[in-house]
RODO-2510 file (C-alpha; in nm, 4 decimals, decimal comma):
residues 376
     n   res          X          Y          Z
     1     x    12,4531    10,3295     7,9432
     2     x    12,4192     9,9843     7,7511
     3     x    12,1281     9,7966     7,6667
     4     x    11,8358     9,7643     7,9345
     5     x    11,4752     9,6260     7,9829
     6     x    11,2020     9,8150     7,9651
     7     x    10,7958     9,7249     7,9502
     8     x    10,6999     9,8230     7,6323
     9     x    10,2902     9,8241     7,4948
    10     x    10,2757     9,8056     7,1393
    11     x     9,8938     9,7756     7,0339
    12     x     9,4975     9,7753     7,2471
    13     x     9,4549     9,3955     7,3090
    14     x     9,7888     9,2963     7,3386
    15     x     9,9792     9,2466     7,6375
    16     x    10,2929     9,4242     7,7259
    17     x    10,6227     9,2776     7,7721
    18     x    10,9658     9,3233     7,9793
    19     x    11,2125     9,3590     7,6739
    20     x    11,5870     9,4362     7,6288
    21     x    11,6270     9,7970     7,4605
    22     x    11,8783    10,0280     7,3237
    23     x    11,8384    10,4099     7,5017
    24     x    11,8644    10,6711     7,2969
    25     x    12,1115    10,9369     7,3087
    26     x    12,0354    11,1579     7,5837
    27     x    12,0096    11,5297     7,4649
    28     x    12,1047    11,8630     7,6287
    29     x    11,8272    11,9000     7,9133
    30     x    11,8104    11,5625     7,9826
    31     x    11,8082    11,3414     8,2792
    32     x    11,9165    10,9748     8,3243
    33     x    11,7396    10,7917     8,5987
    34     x    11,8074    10,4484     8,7641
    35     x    11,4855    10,4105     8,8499
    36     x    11,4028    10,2200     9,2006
    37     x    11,0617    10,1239     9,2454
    38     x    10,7612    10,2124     9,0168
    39     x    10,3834    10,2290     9,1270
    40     x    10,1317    10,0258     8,8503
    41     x     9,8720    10,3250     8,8358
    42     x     9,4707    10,2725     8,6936
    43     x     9,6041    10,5327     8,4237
    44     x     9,8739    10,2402     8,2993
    45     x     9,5708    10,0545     8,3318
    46     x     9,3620    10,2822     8,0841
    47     x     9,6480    10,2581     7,8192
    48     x     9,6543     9,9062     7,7930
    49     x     9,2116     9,9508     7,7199
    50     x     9,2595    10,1944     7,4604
    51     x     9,1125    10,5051     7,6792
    52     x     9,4000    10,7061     7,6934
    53     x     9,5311    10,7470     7,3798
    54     x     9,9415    10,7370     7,3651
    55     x    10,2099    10,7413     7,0474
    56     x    10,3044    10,3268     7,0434
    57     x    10,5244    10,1678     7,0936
    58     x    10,5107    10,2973     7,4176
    59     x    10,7477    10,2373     7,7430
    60     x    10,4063    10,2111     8,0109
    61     x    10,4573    10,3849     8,3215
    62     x    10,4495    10,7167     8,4890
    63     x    10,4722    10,6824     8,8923
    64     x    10,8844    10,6411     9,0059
    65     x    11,0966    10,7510     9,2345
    66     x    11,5362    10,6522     9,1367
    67     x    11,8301    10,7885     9,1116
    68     x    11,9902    11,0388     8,9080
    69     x    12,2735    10,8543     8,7035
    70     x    12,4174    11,1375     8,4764
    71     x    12,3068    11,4672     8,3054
    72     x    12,2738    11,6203     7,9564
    73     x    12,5267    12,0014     7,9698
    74     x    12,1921    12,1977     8,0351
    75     x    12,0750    12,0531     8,3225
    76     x    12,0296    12,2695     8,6198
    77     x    11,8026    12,1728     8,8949
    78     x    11,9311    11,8143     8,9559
    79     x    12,2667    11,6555     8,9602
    80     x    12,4176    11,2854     8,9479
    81     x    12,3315    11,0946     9,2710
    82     x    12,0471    11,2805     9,4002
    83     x    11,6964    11,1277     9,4709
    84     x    11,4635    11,2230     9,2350
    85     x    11,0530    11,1680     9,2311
    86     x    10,9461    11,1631     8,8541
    87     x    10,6149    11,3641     8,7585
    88     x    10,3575    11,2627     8,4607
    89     x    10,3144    11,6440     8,4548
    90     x    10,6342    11,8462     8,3816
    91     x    10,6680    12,1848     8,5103
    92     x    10,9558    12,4064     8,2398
    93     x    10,8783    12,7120     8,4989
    94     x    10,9047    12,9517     8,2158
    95     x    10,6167    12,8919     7,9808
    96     x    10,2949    13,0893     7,9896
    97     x    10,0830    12,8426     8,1920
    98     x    10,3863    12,7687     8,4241
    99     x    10,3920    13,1522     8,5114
   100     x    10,0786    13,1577     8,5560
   101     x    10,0392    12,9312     8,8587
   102     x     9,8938    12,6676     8,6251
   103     x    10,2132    12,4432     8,5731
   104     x    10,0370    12,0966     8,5459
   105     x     9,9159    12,2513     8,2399
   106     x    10,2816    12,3087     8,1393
   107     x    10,3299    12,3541     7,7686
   108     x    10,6125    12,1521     7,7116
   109     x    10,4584    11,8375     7,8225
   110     x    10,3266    11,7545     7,4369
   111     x    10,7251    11,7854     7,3316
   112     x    10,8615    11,5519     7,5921
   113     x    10,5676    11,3098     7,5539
   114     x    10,6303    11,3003     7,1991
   115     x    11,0493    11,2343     7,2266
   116     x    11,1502    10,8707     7,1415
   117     x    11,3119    10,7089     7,4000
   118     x    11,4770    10,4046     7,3423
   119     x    11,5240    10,1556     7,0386
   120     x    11,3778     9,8186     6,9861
   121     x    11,5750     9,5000     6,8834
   122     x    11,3326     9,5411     6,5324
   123     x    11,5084     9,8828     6,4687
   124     x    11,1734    10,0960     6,5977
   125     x    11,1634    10,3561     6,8124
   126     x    10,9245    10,3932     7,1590
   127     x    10,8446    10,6942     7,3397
   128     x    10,7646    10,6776     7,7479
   129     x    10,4586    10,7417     7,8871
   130     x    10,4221    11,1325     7,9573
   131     x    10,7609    11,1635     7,8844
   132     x    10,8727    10,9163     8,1762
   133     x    10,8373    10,5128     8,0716
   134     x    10,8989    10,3798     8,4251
   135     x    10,8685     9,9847     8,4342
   136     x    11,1954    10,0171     8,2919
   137     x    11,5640     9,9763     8,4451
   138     x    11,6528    10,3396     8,3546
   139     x    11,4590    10,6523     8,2108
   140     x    11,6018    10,9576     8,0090
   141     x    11,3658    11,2385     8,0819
   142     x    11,3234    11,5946     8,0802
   143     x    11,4904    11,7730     8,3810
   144     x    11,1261    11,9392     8,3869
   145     x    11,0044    11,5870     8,4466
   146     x    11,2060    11,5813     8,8162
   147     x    11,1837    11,6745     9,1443
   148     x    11,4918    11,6096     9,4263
   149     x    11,4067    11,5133     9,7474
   150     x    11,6024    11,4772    10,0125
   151     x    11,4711    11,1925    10,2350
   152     x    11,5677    10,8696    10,3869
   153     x    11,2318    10,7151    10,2600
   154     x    11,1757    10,3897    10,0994
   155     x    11,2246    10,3839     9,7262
   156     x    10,8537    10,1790     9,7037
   157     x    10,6837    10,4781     9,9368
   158     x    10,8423    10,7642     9,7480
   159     x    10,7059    10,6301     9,4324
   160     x    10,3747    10,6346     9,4827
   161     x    10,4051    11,0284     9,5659
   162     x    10,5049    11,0577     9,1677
   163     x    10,1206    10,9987     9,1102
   164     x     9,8691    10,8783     9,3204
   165     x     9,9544    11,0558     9,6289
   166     x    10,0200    11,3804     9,4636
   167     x     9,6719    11,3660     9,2884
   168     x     9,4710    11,2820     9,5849
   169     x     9,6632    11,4758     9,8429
   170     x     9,7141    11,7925     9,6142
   171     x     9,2901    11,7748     9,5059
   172     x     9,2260    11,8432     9,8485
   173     x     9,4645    12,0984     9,9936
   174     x     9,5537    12,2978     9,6524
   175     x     9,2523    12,2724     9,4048
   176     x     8,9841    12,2452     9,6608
   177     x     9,1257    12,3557     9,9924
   178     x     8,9402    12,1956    10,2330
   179     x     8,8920    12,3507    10,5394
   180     x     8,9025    12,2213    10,8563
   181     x     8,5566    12,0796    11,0238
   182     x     8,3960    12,0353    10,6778
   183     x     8,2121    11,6844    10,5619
   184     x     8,4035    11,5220    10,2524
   185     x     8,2722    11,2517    10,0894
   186     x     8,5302    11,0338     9,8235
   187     x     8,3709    10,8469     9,5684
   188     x     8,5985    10,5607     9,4761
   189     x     8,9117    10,4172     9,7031
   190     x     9,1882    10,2981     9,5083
   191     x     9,5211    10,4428     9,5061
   192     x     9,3961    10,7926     9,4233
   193     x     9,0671    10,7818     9,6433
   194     x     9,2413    10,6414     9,9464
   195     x     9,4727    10,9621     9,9202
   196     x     9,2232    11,2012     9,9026
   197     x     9,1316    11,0654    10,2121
   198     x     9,4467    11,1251    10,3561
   199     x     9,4927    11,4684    10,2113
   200     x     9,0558    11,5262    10,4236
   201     x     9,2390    11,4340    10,7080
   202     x     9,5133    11,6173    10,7140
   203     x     9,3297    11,9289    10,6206
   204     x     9,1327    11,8364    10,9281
   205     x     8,7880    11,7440    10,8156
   206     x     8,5413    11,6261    11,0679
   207     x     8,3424    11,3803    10,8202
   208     x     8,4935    11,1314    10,5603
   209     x     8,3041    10,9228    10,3915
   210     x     8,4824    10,6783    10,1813
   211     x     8,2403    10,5069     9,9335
   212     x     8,3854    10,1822     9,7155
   213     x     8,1741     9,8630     9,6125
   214     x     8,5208     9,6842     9,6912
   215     x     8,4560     9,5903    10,0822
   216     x     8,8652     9,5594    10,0979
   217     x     8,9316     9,8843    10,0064
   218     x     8,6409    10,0967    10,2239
   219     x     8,8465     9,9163    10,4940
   220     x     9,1819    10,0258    10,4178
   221     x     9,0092    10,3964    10,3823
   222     x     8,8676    10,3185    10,7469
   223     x     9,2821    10,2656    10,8658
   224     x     9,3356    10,5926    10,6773
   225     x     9,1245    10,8513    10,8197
   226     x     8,7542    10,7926    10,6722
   227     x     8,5218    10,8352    10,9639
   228     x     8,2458    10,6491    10,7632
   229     x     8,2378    10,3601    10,4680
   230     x     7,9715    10,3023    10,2214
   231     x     7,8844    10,0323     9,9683
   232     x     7,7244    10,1986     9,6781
   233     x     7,4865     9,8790     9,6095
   234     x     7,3717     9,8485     9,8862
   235     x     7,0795    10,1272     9,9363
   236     x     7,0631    10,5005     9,8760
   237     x     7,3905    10,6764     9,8856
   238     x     7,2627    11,0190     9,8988
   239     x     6,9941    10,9469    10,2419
   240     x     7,2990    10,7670    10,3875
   241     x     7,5107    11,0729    10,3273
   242     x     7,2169    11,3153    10,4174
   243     x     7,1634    11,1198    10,7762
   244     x     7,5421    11,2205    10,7862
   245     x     7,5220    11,5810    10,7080
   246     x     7,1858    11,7057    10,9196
   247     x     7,0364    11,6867    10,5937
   248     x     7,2218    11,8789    10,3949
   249     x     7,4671    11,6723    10,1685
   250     x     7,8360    11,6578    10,1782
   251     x     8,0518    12,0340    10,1924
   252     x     8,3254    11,8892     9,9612
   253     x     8,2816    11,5414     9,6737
   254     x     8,5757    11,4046     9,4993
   255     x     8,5170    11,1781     9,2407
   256     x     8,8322    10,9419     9,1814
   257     x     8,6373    10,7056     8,9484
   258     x     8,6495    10,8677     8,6221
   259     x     8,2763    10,7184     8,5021
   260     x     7,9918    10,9992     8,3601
   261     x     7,7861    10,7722     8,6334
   262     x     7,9814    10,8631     8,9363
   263     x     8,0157    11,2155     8,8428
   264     x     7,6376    11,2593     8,7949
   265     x     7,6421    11,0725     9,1620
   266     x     7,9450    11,2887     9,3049
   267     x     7,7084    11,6326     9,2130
   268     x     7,4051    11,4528     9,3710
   269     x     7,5653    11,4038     9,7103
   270     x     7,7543    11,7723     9,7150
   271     x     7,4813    12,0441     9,9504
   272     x     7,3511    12,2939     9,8082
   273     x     7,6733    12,5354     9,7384
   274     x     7,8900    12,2539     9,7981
   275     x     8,1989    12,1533     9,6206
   276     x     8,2511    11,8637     9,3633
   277     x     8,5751    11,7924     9,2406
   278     x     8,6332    11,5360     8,9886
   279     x     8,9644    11,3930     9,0006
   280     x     8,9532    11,0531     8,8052
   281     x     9,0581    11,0421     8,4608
   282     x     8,7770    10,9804     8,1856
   283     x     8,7456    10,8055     7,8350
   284     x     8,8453    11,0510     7,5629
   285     x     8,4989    11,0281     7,4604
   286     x     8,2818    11,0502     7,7391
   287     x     8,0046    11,2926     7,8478
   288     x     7,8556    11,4854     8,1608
   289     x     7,4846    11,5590     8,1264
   290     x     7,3327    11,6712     8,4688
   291     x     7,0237    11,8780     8,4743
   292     x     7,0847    12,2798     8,4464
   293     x     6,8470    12,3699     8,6652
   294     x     6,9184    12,1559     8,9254
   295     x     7,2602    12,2566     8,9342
   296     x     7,2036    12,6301     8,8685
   297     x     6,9344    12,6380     9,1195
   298     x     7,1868    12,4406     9,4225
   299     x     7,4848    12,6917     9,3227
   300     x     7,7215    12,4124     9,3187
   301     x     8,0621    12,4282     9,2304
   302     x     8,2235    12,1553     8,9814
   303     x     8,5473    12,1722     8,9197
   304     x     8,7944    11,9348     8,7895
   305     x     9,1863    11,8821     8,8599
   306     x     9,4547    11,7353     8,6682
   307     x     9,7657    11,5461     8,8857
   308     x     9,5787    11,7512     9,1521
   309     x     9,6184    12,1067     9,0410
   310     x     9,9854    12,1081     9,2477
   311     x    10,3529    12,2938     9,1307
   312     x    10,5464    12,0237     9,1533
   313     x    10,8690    12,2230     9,2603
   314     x    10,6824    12,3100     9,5922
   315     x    10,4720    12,0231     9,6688
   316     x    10,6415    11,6954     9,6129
   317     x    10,8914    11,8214     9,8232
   318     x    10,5987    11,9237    10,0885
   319     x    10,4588    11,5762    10,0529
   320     x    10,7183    11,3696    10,1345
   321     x    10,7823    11,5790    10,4545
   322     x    10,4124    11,5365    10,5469
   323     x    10,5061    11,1502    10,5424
   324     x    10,8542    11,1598    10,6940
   325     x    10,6069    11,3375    10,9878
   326     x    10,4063    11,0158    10,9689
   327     x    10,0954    11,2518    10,8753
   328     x    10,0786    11,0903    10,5235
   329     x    10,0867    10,7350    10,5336
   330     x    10,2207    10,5761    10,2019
   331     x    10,3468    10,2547    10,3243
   332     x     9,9514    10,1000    10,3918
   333     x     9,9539    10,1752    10,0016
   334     x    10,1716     9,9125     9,8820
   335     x     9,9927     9,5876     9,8634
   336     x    10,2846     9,4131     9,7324
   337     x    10,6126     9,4504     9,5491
   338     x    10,7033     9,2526     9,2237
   339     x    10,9922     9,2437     8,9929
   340     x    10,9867     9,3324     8,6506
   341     x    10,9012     9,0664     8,4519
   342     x    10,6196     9,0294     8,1732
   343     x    10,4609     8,7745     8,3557
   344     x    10,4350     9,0110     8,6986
   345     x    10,3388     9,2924     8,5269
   346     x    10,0244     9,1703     8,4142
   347     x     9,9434     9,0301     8,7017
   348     x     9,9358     9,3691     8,8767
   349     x     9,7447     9,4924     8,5843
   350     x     9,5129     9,2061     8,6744
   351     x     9,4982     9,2674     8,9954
   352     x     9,4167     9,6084     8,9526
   353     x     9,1176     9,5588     8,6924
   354     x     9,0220     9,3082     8,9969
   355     x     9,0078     9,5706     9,2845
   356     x     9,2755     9,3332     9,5303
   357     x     9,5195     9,5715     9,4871
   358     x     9,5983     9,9517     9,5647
   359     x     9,9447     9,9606     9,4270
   360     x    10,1702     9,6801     9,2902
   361     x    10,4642     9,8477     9,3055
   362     x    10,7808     9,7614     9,0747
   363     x    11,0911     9,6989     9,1577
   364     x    11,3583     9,6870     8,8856
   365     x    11,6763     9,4553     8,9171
   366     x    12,0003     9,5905     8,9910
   367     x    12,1482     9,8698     8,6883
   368     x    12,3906     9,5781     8,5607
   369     x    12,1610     9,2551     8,6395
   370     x    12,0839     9,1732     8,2328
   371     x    12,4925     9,2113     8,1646
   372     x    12,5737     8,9864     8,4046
   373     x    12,2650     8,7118     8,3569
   374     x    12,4652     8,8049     7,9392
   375     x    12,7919     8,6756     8,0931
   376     x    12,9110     9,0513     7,9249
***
């Protein structure tokens, strides 16, 4: 594989750039992907702002779906041509936490986040983002960092399942397991949020409650199975979810934010021995303070999940059958689709940080476009 281009964020406060790079040599367990389309997710969004802290230079990028291109001699779950969905959380299946049940917590994710990638024009080196580095032409990854799938589905809707969907859909039926006839109530619609109220629907909940100060966005969670939209500046969230409820508060409260504020307001509009998961991502330095006695006293349960507590073996797989059954829609996700180049890039950053967007998805040019715009 020659030279290729690949979005790379050097420093907080400077933008990224599409640049032509030099792959490294791919090593025994690794996987080359032609990658397809890739989702621009908040978290891409959060590197760029300094709150999630990565080694730089940095390929951005974690949400893809491609093609497998070739494999290093120890490869064993995937093989050249097969359709692959790319996870920020690997899953080894053999270390402690992946034997335990716990595979998003997957020990090897600190050594593949931590392997350079490719090589710079300047002679440095840049690692990809959780391993992956999708707003690139190609990836070398971990085969841990894989799933195949077998499906006739859209490059730009399989993406999004590499992230978003996964997180949303998997808070609800594997970390929380919503049961059927229950009130949720999702605190934040963008990508994330708006799956979560997918995942309440499928699960079969009777109340959904979608609340976003983006009017755009509580209506897309309307077309997506929230029963009920609310702007959270305009009057009391909790009486409007109350009035809901028969008084009582919401059964289940995802918070897909990532703010201290919305997770003190998540725990305020849970019943008493409700559920409150918090799903969005927060600042490295952030903190919860609720009052003890309040919660102790409404035996709530807070829990949090990370890429939606899910084994990626069995549930990407699960998920894209749930959409190939139409039950999870993924194409009213895409807002638009943009090629990459520096100057489109940003602006799906910017329309991200803007709310007009749910996903911008990227689509890379052809595996041999920059040789032949070369004249190589």
């Amino acid at each position: 594989m020659g030279r290729m281009l690949a979005t790379i964020f050097s420093e907080v406060g400077k933008e990224p750039t599409v640049e032509e790079v030099d792959p490294i040599e791919p090593g025994r367990n690794d996987v080359v992907v032609r990658i397809a389309a890739s989702g621009v997710c908040a978290s891409d969004h959060h590197v760029l702002l300094g709150s999630l802290p990565f080694p730089t230079p940095l390929i951005l990028g974690h949400e893809a779906a491609g093609t497998v291109e070739a494999i290093g001699s120890g490869v064993t779950r995937v093989s050249p041509g097969d359709r692959v969905v790319a996870s920020p959380d690997p899953c080894c299946a053999v270390c402690w936490y992946c034997a335990q049940g716990q595979p998003t917590l997957c020990e090897a994710l600190p050594r593949i986040s931590t392997t350079p990638r490719v090589r710079r024009t300047d002679g440095s080196i840049a690692f990809g983002m959780v391993g992956l580095g999708t707003f690139a032409e190609f990836m070398t990854v971990d085969e841990a960092s894989v799933v195949p799938v077998e499906t006739d589905l859209p490059f730009e809707q399989l993406a999004l399942i590499g992230c978003g969907v996964t997180t949303g859909v998997g808070a609800v039926l594997v970390r929380a397991r919503v049961q059927a006839g229950s009130s949720v109530v999702v605190v934040g619609c963008g990508g994330v949020g708006l799956s979560v109220i997918q995942g309440a629907r499928i699960a079969g909940a009777e109340t959904v409650v979608a609340i976003d100060p983006v009017e755009a966005r509580r209506k897309a969670a309307l077309g997506m199975g929230a029963t009920d939209e609310l702007d959270p500046g305009k009057g009391d969230a909790g009486e409007r979810i109350r009035s809901l409820t028969d008084g009582r508060g919401a059964d289940y409260v995802f918070e897909a934010v990532g703010r201290p504020e919305t997770c003190v307001q998540s725990i305020g509009l849970a019943r008493p021995g409700g559920t409150v998961v918090l799903v969005g991502a927060p600042a490295p330095g952030d903190r919860l303070e609720i009052s003890l006695w309040e919660f102790f006293g409404d035996a709530k349960s807070v829990m949090t999940t990370r890429f939606g507590s899910v084994d990626i073996r069995r549930d990407i797989p699960r998920f894209v059958k749930l959409a190939e059954s139409g039950l999870l829609d993924l194409a009213s996700l895409v807002t638009r689709t943009a090629p990459l180049e520096t100057g489109e890039v940003n602006a799906a950053f910017m329309a991200l940080e803007r709310g007009e967007a749910v996903r911008t998805v990227l689509v890379p040019r052809s595996p041999n476009a920059s040789d032949r715009e070369r004249g190589s």
